[in-house]
C-alpha angles and dihedrals in degrees: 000000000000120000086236090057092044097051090047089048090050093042088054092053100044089044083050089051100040085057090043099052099037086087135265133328092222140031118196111205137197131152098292094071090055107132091012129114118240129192130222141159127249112276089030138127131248093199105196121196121181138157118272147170112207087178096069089055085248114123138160115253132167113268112208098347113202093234097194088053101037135029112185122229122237109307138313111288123213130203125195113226079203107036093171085062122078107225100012113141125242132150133311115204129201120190120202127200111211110218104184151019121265120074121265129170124248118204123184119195130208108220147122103264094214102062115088119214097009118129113243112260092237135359136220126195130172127174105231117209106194110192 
């Protein structure tokens, strides 16, 4: 074997190794993870799922998104745990892409958009470390 060809084999596996171990590509997300610190890689998702009722005019949103860290993907979507019942809750779920390395927190609010200087029924944060 050549040393060229040494050197280019050892470079591809270190390269392989260096994008394995900077963290996941993804994070899923639910309530349990509310206050904690999650790790992903640049280019990857922070995939949130939390309970929600749309019917009640309630419904999860970015508060404050760090726009330079995190740029969010389409809309919220919202599955029925009881499809077969109008109005019945389920999950909403919000995918970000991260864009860059640093750490930046992400907070979600469950409120009614529409009303003006009124506290958010409930509140989600995560610290985001993008490698």
């Amino acid at each position: 074997m050549s040393k060229v060809h040494i050197f280019l084999t050892s470079f591809a596996i270190l390269l392989i190794m260096a994008t394995a171990c900077s963290g996941p590509q993804y994070a899923v997300l639910t309530s349990a993870e509310n206050g904690s610190k999650v790790n992903v890689r640049v280019g990857g998702q922070v995939i949130i799922r939390l309970d929600a009722n749309p019917s009640t005019g309630y419904t999860w949103e970015a508060k404050d998104l760090d726009t330079t860290m995190f740029q969010q993907v389409g809309d919220a979507v919202f599955t029925s745990s009881n499809p077969g019942l109008v109005g019945s809750g389920g999950n909403l779920v919000l995918s970000f892409n991260a864009l860059k390395p640093g750490s930046s927190t992400l907070t979600l609010i469950y409120h009614r958009p529409w009303e003006i200087g009124v506290n958010p029924v409930n509140t989600f944060s995560v610290t985001v470390m993008i490698k």
